[in-house]
C-alpha positions in Angstrom: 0.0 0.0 0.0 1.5 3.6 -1.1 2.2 5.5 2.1 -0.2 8.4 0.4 -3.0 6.0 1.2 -1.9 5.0 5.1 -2.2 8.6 5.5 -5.1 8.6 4.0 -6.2 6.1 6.1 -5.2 7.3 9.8 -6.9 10.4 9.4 -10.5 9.8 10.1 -9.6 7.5 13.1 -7.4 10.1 14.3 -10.5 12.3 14.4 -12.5 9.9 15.9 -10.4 9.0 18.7 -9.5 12.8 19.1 -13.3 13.6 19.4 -13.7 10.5 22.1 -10.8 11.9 24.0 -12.5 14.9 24.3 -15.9 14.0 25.0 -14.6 11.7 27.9 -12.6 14.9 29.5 -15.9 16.7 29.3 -17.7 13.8 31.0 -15.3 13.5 33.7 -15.6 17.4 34.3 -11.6 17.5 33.4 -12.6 20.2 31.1 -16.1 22.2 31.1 -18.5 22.1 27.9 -18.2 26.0 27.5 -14.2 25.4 27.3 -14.9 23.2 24.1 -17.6 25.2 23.0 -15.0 28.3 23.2 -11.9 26.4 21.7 -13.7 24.2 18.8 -12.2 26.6 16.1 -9.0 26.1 17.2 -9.5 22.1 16.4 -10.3 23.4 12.5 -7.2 25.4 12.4 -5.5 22.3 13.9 -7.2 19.9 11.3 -6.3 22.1 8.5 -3.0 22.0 9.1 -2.6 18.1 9.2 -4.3 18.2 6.0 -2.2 20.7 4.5 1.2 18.9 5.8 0.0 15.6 4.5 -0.6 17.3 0.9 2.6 18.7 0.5 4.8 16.1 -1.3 7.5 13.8 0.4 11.1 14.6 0.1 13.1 11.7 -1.0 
C-alpha cells in the first residue's frame, strides 16, 4: 500500500479517537462544555493543518 494511502487512512480514526478523548474529559468534568464550545475553532485550524502537511509532497 503507497504511504499516500496510510495517511489517507489514519486520518478519520485520528478524528475519531481525538473527538472520544475529548468527549470523555468533558464527561469526567476535566474540562467544562463552555471550554470546548469556546476552543472548537482552534481544532479546524489544527485539522487544516494536518491536512495541508500531509498534501505537501515527500522529500526523498
Amino acid at each position: 500500500m503507497s504511504e499516500r494511502k496510510q495517511r489517507k487512512n489514519l486520518f478519520f480514526p485520528l478524528i475519531l479517537i481525538s473527538g472520544g478523548i475529548i468527549f470523555l474529559l468533558a464527561n469526567l468534568e476535566i474540562i467544562s462544555w463552555e471550554d470546548i464550545f469556546y476552543l472548537w475553532p482552534i481544532l479546524l485550524i489544527i485539522a487544516g493543518i494536518i491536512v495541508l502537511v500531509r498534501s505537501l509532497p515527500a522529500k526523498d
